[in-house]
Residue frames as a rotation matrix with the C-alpha (Angstrom) as fourth column:
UNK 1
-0.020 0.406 -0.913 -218.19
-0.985 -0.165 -0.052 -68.31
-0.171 0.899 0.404 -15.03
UNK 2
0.453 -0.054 0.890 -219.05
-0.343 0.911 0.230 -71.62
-0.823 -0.409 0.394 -16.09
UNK 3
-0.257 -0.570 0.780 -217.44
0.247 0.742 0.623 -73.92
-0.934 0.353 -0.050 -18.70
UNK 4
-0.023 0.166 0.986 -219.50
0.997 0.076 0.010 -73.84
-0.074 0.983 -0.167 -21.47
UNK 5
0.959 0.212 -0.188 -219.24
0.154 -0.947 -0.282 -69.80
-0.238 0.242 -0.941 -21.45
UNK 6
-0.156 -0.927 -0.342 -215.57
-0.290 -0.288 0.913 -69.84
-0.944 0.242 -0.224 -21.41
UNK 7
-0.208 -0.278 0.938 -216.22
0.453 0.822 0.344 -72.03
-0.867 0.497 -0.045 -24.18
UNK 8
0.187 0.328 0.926 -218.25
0.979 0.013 -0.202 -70.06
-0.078 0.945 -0.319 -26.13
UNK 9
0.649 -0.391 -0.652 -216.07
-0.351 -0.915 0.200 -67.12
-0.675 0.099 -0.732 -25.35
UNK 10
-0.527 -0.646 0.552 -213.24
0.034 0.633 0.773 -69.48
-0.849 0.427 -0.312 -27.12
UNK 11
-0.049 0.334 0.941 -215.62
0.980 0.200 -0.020 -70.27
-0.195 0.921 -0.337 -30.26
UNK 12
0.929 0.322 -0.184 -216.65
0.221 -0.879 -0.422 -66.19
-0.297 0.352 -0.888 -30.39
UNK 13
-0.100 -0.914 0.393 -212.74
0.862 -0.277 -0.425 -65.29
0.498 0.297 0.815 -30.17
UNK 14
0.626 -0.119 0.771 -212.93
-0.512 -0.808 0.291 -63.24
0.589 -0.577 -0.566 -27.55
UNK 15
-0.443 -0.887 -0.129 -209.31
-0.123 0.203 -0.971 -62.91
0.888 -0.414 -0.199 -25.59
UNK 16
0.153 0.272 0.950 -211.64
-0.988 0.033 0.149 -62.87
0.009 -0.962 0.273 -22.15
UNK 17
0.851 0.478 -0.217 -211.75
-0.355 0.829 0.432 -66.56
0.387 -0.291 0.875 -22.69
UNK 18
-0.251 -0.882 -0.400 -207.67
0.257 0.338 -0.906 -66.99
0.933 -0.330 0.141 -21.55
UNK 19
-0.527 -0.146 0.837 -208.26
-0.590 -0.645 -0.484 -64.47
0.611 -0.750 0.254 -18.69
UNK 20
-0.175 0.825 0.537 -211.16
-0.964 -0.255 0.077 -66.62
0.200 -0.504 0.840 -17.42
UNK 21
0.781 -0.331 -0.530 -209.67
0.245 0.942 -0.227 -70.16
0.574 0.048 0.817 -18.06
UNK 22
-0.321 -0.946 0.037 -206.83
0.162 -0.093 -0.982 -68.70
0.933 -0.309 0.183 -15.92
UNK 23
-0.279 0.751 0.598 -209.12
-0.955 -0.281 -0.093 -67.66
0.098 -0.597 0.796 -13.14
UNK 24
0.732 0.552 0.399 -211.21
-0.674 0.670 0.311 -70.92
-0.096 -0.497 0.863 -12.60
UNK 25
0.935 -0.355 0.027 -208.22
0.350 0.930 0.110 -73.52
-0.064 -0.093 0.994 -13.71
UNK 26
0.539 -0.824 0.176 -204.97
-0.684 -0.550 -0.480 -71.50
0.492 0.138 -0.860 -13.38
UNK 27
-0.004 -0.436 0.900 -203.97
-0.966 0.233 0.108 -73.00
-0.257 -0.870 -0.422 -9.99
UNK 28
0.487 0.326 0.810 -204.80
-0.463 0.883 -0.078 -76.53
-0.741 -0.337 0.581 -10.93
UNK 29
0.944 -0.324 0.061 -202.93
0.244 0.563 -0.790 -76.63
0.222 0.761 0.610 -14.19
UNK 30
0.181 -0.908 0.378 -199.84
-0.788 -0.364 -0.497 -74.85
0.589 -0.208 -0.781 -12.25
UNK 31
0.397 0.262 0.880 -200.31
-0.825 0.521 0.217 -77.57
-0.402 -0.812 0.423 -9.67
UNK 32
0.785 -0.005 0.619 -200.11
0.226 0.933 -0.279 -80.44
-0.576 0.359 0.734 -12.59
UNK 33
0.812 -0.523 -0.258 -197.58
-0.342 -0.068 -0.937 -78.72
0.472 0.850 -0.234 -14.14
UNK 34
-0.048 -0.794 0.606 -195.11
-0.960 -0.131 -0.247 -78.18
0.276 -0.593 -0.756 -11.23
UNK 35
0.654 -0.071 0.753 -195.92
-0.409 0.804 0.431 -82.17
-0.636 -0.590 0.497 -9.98
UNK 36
0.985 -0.135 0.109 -194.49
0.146 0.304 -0.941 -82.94
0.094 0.943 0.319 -13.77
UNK 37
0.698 -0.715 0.029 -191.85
0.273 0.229 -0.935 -81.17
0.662 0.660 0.354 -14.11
UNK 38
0.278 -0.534 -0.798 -190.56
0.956 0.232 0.178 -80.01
0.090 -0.813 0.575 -10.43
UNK 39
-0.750 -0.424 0.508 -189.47
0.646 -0.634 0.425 -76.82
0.142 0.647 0.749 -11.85
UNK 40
0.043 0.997 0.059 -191.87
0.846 -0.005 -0.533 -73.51
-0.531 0.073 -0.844 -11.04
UNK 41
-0.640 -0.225 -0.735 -190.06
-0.435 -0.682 0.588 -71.32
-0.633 0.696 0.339 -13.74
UNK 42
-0.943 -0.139 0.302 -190.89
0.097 0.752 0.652 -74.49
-0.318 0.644 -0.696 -15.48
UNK 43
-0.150 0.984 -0.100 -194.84
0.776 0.055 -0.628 -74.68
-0.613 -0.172 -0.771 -14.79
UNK 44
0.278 0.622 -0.732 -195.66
0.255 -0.783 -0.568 -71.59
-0.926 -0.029 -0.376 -15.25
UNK 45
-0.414 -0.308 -0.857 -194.12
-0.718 -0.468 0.515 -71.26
-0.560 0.828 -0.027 -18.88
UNK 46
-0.937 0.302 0.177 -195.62
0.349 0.854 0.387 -74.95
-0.034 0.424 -0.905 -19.25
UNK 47
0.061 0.973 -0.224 -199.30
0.751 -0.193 -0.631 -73.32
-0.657 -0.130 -0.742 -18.30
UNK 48
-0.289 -0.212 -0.934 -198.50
-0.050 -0.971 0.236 -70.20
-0.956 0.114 0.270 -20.35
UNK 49
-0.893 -0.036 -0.449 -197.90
-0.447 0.193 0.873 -72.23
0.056 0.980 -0.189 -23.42
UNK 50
-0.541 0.816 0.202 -201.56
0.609 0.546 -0.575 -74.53
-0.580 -0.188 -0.793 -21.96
UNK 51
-0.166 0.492 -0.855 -203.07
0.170 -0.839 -0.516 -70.73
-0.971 -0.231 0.056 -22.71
UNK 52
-0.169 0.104 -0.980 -201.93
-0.919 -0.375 0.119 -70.68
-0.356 0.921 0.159 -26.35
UNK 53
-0.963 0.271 -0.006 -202.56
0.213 0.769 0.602 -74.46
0.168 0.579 -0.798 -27.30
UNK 54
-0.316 0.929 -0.193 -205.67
0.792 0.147 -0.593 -74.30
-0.522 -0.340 -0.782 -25.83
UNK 55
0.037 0.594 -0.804 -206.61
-0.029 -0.804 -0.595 -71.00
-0.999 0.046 -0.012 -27.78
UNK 56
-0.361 -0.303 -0.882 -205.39
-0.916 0.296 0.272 -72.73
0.179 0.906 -0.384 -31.20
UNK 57
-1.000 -0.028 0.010 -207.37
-0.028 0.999 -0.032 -75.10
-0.009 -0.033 -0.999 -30.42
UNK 58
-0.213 0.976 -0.044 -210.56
0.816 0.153 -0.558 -74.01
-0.538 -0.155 -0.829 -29.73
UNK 59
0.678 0.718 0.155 -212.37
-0.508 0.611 -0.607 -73.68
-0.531 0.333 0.779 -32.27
UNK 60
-0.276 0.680 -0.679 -212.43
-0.587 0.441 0.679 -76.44
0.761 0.586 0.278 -34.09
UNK 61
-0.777 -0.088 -0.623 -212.40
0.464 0.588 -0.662 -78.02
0.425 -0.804 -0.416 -30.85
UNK 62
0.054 0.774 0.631 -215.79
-0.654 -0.450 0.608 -77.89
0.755 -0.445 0.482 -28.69
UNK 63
-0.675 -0.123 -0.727 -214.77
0.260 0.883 -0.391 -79.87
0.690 -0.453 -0.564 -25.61
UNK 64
-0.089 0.985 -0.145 -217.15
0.177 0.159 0.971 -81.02
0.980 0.060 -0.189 -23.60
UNK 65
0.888 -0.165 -0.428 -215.53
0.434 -0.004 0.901 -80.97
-0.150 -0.986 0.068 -20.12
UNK 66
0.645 -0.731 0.221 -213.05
-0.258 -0.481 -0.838 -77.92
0.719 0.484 -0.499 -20.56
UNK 67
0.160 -0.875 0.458 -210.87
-0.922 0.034 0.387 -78.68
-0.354 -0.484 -0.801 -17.08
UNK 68
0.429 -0.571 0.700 -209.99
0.304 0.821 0.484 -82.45
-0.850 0.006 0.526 -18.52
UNK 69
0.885 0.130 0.447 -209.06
0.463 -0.348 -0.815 -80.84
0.049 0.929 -0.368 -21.48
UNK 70
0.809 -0.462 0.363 -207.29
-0.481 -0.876 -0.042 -78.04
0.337 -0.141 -0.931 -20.29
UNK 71
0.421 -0.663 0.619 -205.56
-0.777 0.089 0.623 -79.97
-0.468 -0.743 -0.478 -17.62
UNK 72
0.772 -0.139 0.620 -204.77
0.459 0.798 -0.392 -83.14
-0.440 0.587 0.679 -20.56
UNK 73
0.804 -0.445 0.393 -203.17
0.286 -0.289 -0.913 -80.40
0.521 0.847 -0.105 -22.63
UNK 74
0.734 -0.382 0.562 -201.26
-0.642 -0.661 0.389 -79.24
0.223 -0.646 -0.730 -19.49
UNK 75
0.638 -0.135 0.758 -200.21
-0.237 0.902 0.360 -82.60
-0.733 -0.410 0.544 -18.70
UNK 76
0.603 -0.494 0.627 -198.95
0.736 0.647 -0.198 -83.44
-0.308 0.581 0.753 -22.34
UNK 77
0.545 -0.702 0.458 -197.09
0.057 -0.514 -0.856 -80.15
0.836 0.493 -0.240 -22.94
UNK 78
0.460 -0.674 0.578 -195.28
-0.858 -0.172 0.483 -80.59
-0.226 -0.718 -0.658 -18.97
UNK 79
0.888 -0.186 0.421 -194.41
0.205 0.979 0.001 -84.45
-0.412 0.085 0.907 -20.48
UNK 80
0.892 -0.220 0.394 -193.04
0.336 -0.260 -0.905 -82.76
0.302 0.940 -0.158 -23.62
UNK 81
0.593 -0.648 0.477 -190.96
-0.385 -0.749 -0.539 -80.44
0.707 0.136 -0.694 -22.10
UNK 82
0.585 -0.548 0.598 -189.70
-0.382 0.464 0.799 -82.82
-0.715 -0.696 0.063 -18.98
UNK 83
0.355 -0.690 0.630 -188.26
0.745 0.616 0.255 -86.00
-0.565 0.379 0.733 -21.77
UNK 84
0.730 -0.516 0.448 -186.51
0.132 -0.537 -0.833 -82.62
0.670 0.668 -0.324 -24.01
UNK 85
0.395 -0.645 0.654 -184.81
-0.919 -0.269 0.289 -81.57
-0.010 -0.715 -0.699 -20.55
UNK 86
0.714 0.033 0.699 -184.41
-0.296 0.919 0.260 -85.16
-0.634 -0.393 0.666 -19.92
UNK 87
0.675 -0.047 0.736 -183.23
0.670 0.458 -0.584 -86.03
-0.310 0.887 0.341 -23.40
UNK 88
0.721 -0.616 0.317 -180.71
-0.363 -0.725 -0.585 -82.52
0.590 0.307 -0.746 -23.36
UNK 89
0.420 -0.391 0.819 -179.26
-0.881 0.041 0.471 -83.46
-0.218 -0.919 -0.328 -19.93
UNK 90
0.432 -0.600 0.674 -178.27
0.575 0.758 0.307 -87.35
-0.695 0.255 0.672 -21.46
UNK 91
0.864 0.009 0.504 -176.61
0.489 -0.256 -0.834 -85.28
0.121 0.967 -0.225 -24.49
UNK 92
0.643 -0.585 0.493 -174.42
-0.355 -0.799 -0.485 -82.60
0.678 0.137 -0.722 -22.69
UNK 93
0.301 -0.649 0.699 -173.04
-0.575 0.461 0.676 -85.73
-0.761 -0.605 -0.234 -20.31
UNK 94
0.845 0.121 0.521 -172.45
0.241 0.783 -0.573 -87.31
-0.477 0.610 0.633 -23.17
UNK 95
0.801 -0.350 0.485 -170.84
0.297 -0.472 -0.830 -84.90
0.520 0.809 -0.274 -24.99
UNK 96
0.669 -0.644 0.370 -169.05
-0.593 -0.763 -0.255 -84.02
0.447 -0.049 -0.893 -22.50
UNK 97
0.528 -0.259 0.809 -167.59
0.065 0.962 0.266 -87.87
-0.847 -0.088 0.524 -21.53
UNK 98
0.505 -0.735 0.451 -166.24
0.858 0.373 -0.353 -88.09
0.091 0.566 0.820 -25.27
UNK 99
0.592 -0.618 0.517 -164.37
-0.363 -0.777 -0.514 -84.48
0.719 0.117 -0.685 -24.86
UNK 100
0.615 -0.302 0.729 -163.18
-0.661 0.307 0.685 -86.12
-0.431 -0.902 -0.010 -21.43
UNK 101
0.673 -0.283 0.684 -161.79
0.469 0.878 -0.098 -89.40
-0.572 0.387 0.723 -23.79
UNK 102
0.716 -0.435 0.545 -160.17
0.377 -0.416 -0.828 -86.87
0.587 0.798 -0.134 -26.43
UNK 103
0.930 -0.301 0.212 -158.21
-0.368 -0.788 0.494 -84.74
0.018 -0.537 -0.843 -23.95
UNK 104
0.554 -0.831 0.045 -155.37
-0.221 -0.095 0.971 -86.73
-0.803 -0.547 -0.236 -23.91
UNK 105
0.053 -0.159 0.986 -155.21
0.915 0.404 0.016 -87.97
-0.401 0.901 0.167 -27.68
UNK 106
0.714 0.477 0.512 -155.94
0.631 -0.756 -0.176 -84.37
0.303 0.449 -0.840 -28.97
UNK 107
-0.652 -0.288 0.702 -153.84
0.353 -0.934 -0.055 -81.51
0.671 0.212 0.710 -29.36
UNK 108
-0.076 0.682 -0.727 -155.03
0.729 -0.460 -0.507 -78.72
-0.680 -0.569 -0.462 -26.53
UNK 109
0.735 0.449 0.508 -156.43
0.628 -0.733 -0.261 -75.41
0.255 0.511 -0.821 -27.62
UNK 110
0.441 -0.695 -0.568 -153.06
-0.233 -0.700 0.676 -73.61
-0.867 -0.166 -0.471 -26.62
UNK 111
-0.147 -0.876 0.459 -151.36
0.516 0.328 0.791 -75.73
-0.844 0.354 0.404 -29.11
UNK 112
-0.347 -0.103 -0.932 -150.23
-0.719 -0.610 0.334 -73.58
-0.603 0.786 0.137 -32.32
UNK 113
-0.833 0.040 0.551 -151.63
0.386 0.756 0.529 -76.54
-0.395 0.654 -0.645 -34.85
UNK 114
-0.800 0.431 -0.417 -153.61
-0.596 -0.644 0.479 -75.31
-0.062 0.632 0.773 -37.69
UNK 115
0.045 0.981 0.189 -157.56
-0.706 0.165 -0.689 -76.48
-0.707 -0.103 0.700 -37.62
UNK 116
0.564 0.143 -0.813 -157.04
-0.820 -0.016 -0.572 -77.55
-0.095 0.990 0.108 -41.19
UNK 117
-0.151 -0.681 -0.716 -154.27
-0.666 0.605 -0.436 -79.65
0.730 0.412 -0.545 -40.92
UNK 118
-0.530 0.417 0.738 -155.52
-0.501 0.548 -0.670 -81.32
-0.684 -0.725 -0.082 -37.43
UNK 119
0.312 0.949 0.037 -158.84
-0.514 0.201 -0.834 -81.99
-0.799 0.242 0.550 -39.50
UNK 120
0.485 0.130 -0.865 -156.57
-0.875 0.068 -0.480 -83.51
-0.003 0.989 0.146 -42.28
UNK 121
-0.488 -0.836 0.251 -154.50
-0.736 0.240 -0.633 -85.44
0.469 -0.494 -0.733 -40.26
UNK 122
-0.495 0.627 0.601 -157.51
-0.596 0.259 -0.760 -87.24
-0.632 -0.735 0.246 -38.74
UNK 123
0.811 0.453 -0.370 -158.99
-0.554 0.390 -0.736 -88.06
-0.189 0.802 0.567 -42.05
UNK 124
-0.014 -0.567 -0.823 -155.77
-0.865 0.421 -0.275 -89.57
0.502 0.708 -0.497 -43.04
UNK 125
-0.900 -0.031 0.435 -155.95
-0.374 0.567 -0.734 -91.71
-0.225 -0.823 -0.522 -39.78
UNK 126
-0.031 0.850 0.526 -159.17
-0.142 0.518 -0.844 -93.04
-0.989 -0.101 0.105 -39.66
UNK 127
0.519 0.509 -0.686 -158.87
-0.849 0.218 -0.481 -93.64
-0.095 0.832 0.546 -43.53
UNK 128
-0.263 -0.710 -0.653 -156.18
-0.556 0.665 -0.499 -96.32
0.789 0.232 -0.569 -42.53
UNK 129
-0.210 0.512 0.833 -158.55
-0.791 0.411 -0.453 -97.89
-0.574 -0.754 0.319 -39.66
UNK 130
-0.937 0.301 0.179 -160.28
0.349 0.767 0.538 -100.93
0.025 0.567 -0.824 -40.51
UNK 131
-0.486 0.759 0.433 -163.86
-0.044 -0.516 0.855 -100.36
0.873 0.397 0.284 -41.19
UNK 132
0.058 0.783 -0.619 -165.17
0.580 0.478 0.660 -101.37
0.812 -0.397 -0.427 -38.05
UNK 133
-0.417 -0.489 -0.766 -162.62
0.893 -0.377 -0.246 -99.32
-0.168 -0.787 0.594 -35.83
UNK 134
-0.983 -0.159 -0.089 -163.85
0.143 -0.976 0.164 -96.20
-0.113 0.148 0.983 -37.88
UNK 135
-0.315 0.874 0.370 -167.14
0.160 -0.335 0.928 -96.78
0.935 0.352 -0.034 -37.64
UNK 136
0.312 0.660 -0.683 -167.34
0.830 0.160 0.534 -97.33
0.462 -0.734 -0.498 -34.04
UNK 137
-0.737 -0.532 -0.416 -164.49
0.581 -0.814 0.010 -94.14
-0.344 -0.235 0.909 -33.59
UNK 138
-0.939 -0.070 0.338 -167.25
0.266 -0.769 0.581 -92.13
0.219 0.635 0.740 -35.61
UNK 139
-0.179 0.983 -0.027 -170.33
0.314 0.083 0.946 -92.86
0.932 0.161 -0.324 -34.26
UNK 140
0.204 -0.148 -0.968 -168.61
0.955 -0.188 0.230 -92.18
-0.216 -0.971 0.103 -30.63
UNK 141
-0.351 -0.488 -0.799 -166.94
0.665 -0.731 0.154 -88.97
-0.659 -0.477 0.581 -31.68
UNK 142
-0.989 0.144 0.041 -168.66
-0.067 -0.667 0.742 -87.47
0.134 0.731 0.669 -34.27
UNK 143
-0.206 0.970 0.131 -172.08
0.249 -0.078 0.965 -88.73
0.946 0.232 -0.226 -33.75
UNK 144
-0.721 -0.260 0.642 -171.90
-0.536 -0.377 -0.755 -88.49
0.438 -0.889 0.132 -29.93
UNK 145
0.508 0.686 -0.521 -173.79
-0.361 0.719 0.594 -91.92
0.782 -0.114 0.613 -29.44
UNK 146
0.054 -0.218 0.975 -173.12
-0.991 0.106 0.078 -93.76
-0.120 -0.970 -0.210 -26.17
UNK 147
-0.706 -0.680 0.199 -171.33
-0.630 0.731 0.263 -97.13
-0.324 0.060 -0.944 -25.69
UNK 148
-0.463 0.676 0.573 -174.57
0.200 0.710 -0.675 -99.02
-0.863 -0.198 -0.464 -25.71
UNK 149
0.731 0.631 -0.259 -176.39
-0.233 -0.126 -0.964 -97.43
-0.641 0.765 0.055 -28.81
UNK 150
0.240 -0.480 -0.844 -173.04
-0.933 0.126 -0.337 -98.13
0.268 0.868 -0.418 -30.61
UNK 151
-0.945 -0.056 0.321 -172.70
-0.007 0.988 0.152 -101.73
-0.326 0.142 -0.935 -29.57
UNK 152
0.053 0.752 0.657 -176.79
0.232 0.631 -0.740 -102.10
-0.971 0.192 -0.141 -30.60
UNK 153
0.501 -0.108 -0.859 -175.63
-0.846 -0.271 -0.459 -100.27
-0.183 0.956 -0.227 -34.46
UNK 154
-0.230 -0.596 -0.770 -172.91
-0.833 0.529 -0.161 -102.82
0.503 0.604 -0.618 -35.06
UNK 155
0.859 0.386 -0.337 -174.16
-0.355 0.922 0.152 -105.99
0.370 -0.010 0.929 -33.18
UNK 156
-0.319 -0.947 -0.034 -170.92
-0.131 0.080 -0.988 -105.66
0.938 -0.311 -0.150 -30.63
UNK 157
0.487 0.524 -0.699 -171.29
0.818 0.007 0.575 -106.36
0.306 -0.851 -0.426 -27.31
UNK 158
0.800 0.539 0.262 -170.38
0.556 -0.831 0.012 -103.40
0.225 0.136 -0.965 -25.19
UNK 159
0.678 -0.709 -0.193 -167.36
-0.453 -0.610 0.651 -103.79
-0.579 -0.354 -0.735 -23.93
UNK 160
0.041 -0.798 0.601 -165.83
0.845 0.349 0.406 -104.82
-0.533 0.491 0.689 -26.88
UNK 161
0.633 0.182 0.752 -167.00
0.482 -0.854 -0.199 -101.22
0.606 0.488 -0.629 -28.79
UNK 162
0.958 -0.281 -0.048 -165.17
-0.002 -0.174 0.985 -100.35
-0.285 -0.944 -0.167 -25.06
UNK 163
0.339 -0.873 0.350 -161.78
0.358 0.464 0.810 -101.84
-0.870 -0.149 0.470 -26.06
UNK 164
0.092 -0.326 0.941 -162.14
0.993 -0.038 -0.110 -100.83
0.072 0.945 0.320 -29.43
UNK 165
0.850 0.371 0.373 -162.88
0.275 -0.918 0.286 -97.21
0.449 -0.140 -0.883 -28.69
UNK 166
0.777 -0.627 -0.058 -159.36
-0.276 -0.422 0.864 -97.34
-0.566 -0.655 -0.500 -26.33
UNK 167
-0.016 -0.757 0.653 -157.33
0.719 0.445 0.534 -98.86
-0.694 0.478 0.537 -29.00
UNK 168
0.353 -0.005 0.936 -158.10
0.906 -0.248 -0.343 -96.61
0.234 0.969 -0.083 -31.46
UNK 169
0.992 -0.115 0.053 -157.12
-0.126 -0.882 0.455 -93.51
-0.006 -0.458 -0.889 -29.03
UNK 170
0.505 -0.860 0.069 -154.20
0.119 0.148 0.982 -95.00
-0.855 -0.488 0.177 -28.02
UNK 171
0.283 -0.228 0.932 -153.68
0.959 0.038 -0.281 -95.76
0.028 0.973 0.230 -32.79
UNK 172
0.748 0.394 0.534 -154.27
0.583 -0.774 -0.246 -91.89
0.317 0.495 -0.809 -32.89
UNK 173
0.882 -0.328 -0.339 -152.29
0.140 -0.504 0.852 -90.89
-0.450 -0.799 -0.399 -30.17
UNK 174
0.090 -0.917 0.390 -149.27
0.335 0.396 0.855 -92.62
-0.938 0.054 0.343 -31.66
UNK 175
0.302 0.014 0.953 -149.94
0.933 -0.207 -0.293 -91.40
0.193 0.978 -0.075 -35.22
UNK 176
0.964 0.088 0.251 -150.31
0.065 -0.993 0.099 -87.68
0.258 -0.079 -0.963 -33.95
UNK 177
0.731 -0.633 0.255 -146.92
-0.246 0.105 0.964 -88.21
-0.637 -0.767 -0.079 -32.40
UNK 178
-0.159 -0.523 0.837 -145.30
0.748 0.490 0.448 -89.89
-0.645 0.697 0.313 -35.29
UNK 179
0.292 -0.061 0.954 -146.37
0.840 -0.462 -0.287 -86.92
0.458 0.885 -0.084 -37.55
UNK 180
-0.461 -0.787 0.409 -144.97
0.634 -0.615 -0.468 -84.64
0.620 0.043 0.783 -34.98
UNK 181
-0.026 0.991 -0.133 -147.71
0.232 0.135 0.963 -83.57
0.972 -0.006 -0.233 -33.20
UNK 182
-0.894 -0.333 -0.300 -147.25
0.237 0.217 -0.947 -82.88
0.381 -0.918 -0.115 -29.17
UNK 183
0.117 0.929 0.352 -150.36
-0.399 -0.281 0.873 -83.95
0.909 -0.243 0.338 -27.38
């Protein structure tokens, strides 16, 4: 079938026009998907979703040349979904670096200490920081920002935010300990 039918299967709303964009340009947007994102669970759920942008799309859309189209939208929705994977994957090493940093300052999860009082205990601590120690202790452990984005927030270089970030464990440690605490 050529182009401009699929197309004006697409303007009529008729569902043949997926079946028949999948047919002439399946393979070629699986092709651009899978170079993208490596992944051919990936692809194919990246072309799937090609199937519904590309039917929300047309009409108002009358493209003239439907495989650059197609294979554009293919392209930007394998981008999309690579820098999220990308952009999860820096997050859950992240996250899981400051849980690594806490482990020895922290109560474990055997220990019989009540949520509540941990969580008050912590506030009382970081309300006796200076301001800088508790901002750079919060933005590491609460925001889960990485050494660099918290030296470019406060205008630190990086391994001071570094030094500060082990002093204040070590502050906490010794507090938790001093109120009795065994971490």
């Amino acid at each position: 079938m050529e182009d401009r039918d699929i197309v004006a299967l697409f303007l009529a709303r008729d569902e043949a026009a997926i079946g028949e964009c999948e047919k002439k340009y399946g393979s070629l947007c699986l092709h651009v998907a899978l170079r993208i994102l490596g992944s051919p669970q990936d692809a194919e759920e990246c072309v799937s979703d090609t199937w519904l942008r590309i039917w929300d799309a047309i009409p108002p859309t009358d493209p003239r040349r439907l495989d650059a189209y197609l294979l554009k939208i293919t392209r930007n929705l394998a981008l999309d979904r690579l820098h999220a994977k990308q952009a999860e994957k820096r997050a859950g090493d992240e996250t899981l670096k400051c849980l690594d940093e806490l482990a020895d300052v922290l109560p474990d999860g055997e220990s019989p200490l009540d949520g509540v009082l941990l969580r008050d205990l912590l506030n009382r601590f970081l309300r006796g920081l200076k301001e800088d120690e508790r901002k750079i202790f919060v933005l590491r452990y609460t925001r889960v920002l990485t050494v660099e984005e918290i030296a470019s927030r406060t205008g630190k270089s990086k391994s001071a935010v570094k030094a500060s970030l082990y002093r204040t464990r070590k502050k906490l440690r010794d507090y938790l300990k001093k109120e009795g605490i065994d971490v």
